[in-house]
PQR file with spaces between the fields and no chain letter, atoms N, CA, C, O and H, PARSE charges and radii, in Angstrom:
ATOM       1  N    UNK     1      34.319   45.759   63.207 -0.4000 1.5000
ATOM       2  CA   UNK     1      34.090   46.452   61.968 -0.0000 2.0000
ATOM       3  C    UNK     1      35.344   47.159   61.492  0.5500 1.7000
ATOM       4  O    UNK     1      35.589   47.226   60.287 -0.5500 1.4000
ATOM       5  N    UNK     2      36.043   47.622   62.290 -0.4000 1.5000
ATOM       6  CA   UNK     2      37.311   48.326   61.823 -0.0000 2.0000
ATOM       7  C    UNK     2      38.325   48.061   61.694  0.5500 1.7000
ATOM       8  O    UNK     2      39.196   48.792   61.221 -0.5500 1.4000
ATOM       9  H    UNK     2      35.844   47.567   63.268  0.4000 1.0000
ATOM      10  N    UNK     3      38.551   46.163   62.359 -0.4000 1.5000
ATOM      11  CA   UNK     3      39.412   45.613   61.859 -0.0000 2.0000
ATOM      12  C    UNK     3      39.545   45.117   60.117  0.5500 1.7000
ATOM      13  O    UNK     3      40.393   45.023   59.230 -0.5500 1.4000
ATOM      14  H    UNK     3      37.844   45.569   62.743  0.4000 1.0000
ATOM      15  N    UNK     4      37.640   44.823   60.428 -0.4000 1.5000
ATOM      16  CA   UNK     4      37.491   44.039   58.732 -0.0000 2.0000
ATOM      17  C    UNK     4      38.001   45.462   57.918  0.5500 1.7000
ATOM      18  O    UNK     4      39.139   45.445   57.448 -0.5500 1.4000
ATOM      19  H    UNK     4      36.950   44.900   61.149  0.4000 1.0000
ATOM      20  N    UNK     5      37.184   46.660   57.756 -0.4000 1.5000
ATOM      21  CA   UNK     5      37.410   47.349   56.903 -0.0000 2.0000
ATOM      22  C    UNK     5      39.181   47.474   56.835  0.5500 1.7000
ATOM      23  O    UNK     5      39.730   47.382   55.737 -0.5500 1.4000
ATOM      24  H    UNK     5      36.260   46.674   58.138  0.4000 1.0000
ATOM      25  N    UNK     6      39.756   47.626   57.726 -0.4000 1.5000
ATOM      26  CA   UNK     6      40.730   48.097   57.558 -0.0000 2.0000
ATOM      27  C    UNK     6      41.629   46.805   56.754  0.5500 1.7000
ATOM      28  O    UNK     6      42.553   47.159   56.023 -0.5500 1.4000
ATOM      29  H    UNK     6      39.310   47.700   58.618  0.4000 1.0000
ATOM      30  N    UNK     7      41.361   45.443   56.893 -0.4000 1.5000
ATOM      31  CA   UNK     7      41.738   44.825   56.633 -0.0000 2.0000
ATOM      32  C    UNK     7      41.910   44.413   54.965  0.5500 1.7000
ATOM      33  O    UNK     7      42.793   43.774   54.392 -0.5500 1.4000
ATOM      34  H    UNK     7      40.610   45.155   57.487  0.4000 1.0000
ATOM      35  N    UNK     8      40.465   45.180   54.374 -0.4000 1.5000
ATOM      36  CA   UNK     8      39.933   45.396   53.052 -0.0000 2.0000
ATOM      37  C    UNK     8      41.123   45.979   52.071  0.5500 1.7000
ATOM      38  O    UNK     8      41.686   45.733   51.004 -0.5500 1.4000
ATOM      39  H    UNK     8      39.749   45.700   54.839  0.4000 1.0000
ATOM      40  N    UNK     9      41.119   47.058   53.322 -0.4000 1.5000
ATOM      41  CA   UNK     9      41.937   48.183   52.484 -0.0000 2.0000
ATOM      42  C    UNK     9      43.502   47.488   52.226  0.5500 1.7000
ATOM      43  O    UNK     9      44.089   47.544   51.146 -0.5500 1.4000
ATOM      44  H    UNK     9      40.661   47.258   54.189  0.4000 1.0000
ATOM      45  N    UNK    10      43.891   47.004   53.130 -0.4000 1.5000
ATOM      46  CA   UNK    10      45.371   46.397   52.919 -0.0000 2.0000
ATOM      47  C    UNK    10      45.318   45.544   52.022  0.5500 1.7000
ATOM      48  O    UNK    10      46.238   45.577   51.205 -0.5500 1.4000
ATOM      49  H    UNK    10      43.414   46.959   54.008  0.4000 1.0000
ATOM      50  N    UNK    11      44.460   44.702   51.888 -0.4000 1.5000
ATOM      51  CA   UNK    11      44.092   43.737   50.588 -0.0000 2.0000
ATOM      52  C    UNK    11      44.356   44.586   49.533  0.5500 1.7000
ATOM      53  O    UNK    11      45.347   44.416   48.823 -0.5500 1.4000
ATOM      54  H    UNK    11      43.713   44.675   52.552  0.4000 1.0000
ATOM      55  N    UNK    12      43.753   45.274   49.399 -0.4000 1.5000
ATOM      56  CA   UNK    12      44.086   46.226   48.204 -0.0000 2.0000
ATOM      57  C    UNK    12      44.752   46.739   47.695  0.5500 1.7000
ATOM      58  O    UNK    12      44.815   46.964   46.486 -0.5500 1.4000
ATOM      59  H    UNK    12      42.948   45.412   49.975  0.4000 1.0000
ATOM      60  N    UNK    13      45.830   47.236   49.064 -0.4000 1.5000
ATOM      61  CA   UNK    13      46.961   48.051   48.745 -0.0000 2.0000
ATOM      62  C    UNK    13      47.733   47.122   48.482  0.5500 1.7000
ATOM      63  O    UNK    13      48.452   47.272   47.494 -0.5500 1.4000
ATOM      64  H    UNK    13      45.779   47.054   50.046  0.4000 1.0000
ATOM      65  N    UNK    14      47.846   45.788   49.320 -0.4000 1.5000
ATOM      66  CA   UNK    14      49.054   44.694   48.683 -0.0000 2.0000
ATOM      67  C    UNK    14      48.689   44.324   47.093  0.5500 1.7000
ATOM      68  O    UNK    14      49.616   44.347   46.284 -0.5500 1.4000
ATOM      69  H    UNK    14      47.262   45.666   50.122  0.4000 1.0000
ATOM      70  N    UNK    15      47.429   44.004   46.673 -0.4000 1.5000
ATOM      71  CA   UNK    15      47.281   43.168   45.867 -0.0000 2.0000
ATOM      72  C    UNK    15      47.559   44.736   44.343  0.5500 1.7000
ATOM      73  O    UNK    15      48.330   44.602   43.392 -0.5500 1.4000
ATOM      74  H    UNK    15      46.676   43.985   47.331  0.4000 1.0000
ATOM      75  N    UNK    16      46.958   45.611   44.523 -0.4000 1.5000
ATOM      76  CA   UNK    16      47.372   46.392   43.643 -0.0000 2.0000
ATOM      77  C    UNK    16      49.021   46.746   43.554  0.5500 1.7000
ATOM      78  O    UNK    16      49.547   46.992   42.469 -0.5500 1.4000
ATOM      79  H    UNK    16      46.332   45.721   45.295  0.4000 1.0000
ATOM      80  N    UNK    17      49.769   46.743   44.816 -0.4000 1.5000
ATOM      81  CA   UNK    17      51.408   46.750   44.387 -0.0000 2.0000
ATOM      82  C    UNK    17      51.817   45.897   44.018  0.5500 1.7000
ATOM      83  O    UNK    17      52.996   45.978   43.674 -0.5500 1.4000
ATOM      84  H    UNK    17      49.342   46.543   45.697  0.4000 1.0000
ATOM      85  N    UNK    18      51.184   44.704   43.880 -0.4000 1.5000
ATOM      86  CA   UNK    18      51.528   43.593   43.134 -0.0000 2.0000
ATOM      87  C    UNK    18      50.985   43.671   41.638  0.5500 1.7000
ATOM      88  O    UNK    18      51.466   42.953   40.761 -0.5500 1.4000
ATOM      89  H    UNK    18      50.227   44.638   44.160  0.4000 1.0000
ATOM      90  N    UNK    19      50.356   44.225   41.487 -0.4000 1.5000
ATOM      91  CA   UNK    19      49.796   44.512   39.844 -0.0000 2.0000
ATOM      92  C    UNK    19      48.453   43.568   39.480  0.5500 1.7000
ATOM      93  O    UNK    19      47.848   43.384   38.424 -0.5500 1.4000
ATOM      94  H    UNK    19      49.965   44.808   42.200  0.4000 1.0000
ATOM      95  N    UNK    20      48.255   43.017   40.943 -0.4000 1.5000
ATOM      96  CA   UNK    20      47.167   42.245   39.981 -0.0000 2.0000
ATOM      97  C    UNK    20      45.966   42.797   39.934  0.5500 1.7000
ATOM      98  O    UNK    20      45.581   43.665   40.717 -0.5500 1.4000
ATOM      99  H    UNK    20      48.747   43.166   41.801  0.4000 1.0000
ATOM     100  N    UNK    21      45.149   42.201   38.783 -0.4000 1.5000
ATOM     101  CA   UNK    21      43.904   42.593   38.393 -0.0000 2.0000
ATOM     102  C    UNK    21      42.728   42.177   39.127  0.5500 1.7000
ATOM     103  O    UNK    21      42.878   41.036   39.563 -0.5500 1.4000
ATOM     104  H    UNK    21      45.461   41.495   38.147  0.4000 1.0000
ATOM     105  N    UNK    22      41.524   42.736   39.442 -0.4000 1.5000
ATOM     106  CA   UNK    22      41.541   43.977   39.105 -0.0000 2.0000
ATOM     107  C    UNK    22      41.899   44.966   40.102  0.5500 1.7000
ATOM     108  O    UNK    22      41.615   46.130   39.821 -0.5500 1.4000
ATOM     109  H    UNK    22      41.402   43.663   39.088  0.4000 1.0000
ATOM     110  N    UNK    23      42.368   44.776   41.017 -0.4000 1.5000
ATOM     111  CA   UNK    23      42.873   45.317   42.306 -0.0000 2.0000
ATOM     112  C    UNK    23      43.572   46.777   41.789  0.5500 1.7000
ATOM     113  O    UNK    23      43.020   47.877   41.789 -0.5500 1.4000
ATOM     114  H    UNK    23      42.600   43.830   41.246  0.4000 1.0000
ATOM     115  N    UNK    24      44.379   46.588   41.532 -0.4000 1.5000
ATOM     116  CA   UNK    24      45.361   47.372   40.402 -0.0000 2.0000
ATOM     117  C    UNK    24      44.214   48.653   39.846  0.5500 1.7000
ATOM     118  O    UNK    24      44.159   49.762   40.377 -0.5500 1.4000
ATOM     119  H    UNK    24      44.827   45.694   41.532  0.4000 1.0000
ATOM     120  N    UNK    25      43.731   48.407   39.193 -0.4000 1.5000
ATOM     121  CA   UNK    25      42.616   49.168   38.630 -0.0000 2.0000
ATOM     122  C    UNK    25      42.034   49.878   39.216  0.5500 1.7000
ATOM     123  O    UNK    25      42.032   51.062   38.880 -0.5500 1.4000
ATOM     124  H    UNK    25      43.776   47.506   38.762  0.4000 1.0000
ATOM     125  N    UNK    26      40.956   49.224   40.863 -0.4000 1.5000
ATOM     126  CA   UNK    26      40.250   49.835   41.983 -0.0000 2.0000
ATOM     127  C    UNK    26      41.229   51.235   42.762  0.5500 1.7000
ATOM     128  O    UNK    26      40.950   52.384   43.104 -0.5500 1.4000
ATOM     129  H    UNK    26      40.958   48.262   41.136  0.4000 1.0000
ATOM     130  N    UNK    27      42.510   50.351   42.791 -0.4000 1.5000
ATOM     131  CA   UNK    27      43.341   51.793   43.893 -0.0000 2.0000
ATOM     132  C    UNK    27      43.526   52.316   42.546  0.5500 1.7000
ATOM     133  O    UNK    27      42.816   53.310   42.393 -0.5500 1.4000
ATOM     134  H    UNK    27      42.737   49.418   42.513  0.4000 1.0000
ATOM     135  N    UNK    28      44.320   51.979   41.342 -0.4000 1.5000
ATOM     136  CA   UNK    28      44.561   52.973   40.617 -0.0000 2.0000
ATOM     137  C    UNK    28      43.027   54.419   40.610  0.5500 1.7000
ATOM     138  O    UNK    28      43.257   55.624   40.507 -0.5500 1.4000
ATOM     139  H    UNK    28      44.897   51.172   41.465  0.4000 1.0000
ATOM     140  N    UNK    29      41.834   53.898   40.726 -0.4000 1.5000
ATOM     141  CA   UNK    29      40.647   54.700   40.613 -0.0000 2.0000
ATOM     142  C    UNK    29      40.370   55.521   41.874  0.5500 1.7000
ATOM     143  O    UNK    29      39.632   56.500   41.990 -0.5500 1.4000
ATOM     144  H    UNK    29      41.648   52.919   40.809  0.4000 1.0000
ATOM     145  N    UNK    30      41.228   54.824   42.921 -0.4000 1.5000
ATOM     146  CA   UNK    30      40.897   55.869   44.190 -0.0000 2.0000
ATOM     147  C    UNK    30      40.338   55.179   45.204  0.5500 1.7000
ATOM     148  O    UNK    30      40.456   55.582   46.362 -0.5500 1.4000
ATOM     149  H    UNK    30      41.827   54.029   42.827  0.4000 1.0000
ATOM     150  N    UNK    31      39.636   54.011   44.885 -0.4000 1.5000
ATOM     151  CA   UNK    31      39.354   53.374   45.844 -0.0000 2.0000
ATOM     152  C    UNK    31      39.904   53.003   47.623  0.5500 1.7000
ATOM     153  O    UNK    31      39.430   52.910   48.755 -0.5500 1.4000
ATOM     154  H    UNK    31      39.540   53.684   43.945  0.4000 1.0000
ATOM     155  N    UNK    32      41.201   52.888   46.895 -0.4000 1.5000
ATOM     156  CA   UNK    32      42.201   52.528   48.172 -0.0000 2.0000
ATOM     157  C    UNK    32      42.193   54.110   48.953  0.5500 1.7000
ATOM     158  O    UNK    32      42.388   53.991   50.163 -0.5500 1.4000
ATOM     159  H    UNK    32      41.587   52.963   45.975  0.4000 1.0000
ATOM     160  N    UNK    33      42.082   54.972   48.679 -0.4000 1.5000
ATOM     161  CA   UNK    33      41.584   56.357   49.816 -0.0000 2.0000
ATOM     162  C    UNK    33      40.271   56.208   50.288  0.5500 1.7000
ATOM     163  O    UNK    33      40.140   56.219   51.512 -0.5500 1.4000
ATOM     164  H    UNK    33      41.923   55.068   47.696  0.4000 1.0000
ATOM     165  N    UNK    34      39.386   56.086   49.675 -0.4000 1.5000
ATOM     166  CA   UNK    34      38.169   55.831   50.136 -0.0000 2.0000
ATOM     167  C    UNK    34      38.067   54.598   51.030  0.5500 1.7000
ATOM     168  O    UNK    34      37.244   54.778   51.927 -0.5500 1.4000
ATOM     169  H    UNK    34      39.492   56.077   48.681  0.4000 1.0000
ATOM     170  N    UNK    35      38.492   53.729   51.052 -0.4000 1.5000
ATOM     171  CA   UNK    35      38.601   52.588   52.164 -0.0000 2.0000
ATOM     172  C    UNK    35      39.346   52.957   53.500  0.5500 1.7000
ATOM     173  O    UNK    35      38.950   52.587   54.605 -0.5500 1.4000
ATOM     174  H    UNK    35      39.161   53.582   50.323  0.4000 1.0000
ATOM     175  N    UNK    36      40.400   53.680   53.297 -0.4000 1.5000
ATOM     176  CA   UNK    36      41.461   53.913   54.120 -0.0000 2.0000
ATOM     177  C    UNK    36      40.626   55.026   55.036  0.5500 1.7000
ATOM     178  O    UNK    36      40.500   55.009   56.261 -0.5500 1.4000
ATOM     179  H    UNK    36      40.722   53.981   52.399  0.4000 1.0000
ATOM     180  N    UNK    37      40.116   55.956   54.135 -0.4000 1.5000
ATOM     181  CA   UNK    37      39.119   57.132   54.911 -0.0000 2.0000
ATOM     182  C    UNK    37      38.243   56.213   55.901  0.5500 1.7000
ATOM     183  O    UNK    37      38.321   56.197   57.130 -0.5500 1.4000
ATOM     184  H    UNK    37      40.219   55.970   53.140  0.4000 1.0000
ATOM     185  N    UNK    38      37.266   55.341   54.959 -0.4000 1.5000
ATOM     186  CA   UNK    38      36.206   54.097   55.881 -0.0000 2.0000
ATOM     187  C    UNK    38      36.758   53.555   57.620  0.5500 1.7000
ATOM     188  O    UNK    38      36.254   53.524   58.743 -0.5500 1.4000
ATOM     189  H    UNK    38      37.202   55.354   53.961  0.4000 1.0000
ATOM     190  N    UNK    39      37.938   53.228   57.048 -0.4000 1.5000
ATOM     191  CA   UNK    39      38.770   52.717   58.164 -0.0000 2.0000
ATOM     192  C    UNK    39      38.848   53.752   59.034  0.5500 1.7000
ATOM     193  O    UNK    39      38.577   53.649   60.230 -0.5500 1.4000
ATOM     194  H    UNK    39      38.347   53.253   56.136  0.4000 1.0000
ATOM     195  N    UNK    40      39.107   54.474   58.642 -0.4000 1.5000
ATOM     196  CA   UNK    40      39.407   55.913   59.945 -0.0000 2.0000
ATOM     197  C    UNK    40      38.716   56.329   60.405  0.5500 1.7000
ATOM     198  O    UNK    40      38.778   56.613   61.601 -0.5500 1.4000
ATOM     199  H    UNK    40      39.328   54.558   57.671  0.4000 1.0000
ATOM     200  N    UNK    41      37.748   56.552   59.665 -0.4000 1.5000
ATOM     201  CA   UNK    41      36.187   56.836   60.309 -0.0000 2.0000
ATOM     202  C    UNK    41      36.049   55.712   61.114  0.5500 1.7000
ATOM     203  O    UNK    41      36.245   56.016   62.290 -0.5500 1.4000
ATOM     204  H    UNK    41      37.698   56.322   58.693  0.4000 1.0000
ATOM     205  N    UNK    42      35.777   54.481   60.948 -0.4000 1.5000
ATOM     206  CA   UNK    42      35.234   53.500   61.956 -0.0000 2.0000
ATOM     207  C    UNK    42      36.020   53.467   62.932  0.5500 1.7000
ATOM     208  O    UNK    42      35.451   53.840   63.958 -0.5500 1.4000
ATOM     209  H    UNK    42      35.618   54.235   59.992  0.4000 1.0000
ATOM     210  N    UNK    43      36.857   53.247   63.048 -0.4000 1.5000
ATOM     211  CA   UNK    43      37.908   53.196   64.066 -0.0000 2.0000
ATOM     212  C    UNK    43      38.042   54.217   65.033  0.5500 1.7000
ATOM     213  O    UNK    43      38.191   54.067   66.246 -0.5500 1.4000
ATOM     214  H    UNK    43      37.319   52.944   62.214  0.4000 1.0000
ATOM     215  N    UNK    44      37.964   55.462   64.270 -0.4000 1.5000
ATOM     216  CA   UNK    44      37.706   56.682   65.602 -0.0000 2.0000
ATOM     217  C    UNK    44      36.651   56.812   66.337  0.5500 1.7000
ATOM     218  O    UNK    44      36.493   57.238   67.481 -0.5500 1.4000
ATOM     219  H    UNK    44      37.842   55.584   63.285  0.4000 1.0000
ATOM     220  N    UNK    45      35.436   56.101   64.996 -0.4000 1.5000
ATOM     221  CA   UNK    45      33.919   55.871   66.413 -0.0000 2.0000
ATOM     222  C    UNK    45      33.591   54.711   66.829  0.5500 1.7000
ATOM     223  O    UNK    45      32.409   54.585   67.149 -0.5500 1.4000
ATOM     224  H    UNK    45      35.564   55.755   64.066  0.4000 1.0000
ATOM     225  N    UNK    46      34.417   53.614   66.951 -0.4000 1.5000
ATOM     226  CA   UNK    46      34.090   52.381   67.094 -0.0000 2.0000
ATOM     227  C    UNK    46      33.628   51.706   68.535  0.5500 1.7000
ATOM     228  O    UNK    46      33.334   50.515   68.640 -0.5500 1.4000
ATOM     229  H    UNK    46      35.377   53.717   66.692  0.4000 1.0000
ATOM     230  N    UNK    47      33.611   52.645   69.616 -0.4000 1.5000
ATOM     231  CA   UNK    47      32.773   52.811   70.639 -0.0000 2.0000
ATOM     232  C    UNK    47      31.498   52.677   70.385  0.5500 1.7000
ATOM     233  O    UNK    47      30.639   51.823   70.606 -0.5500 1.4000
ATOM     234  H    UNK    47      33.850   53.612   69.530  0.4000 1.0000
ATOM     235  N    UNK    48      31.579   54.222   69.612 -0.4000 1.5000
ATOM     236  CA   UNK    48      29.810   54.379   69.452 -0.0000 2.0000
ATOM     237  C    UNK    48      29.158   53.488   68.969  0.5500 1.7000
ATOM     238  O    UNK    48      28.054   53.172   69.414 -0.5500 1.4000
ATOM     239  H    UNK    48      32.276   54.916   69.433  0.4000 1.0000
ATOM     240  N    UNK    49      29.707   52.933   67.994 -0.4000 1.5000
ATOM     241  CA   UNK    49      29.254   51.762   67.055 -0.0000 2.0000
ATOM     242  C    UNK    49      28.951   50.416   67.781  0.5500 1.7000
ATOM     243  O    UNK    49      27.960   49.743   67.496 -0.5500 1.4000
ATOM     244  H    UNK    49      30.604   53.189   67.633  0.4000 1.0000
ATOM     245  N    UNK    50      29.811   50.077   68.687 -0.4000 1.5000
ATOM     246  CA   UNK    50      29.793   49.002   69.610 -0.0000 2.0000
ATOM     247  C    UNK    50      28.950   49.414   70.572  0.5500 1.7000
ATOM     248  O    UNK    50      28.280   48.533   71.111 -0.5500 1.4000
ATOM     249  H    UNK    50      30.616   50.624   68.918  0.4000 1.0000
ATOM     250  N    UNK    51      28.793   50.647   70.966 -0.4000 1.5000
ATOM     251  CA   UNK    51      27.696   51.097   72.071 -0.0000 2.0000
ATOM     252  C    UNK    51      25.545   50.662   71.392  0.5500 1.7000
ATOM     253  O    UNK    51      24.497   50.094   71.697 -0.5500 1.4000
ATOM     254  H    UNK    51      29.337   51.363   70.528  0.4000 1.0000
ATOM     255  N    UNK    52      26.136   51.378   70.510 -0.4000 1.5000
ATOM     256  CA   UNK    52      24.815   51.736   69.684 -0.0000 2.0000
ATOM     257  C    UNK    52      24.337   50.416   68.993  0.5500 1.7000
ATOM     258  O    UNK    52      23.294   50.535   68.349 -0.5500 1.4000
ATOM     259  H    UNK    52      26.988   51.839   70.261  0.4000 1.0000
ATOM     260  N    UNK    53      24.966   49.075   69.016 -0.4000 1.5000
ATOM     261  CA   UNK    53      24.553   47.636   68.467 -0.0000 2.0000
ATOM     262  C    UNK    53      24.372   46.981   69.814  0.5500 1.7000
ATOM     263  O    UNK    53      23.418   46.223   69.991 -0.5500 1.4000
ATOM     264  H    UNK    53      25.813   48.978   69.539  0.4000 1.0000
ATOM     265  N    UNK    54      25.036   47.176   70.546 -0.4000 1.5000
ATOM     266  CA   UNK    54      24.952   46.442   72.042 -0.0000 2.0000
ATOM     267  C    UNK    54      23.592   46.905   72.624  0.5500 1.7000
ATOM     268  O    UNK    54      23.036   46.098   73.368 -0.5500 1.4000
ATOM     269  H    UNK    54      25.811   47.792   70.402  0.4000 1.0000
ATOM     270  N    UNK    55      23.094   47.865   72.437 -0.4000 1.5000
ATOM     271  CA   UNK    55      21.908   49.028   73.185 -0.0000 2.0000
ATOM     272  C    UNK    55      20.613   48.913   72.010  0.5500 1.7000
ATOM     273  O    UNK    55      19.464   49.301   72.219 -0.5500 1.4000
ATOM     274  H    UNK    55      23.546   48.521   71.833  0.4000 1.0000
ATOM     275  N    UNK    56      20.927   48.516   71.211 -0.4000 1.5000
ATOM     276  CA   UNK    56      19.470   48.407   70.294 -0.0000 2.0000
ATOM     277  C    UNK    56      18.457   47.836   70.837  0.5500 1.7000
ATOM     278  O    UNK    56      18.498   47.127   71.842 -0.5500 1.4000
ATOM     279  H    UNK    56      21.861   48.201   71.041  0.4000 1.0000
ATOM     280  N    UNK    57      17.135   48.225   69.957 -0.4000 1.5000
ATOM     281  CA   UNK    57      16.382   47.796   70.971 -0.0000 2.0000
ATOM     282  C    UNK    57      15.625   46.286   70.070  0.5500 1.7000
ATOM     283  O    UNK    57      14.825   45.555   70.655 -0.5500 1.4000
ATOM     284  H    UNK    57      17.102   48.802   69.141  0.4000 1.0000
């Protein structure tokens, strides 16, 4: 999960420094923090996350 998200976010950040649309638009709006936050969050609990899908019942 925290590879994909994080992977999202770089999409974004490349494709908006490249100017293209609508990419460009999304980070210009903030998006690209809000993903980057996503990423950080998952990644710091990505134990739990892997604990808590492995353990379901």
């Amino acid at each position: 999960m925290g590879r994909r998200t994080r992977a999202l976010h770089d999409f974004l950040r490349d494709q908006a420094a490249q100017g293209v649309r609508p990419w460009a638009r999304l980070w210009a709006e903030g998006h690209g923090a809000a993903g980057r936050s996503d990423a950080e969050h998952i990644e710091q609990h990505e134990a739990h996350w892997t604990h808590a899908l492995r353990n379901a019942p």
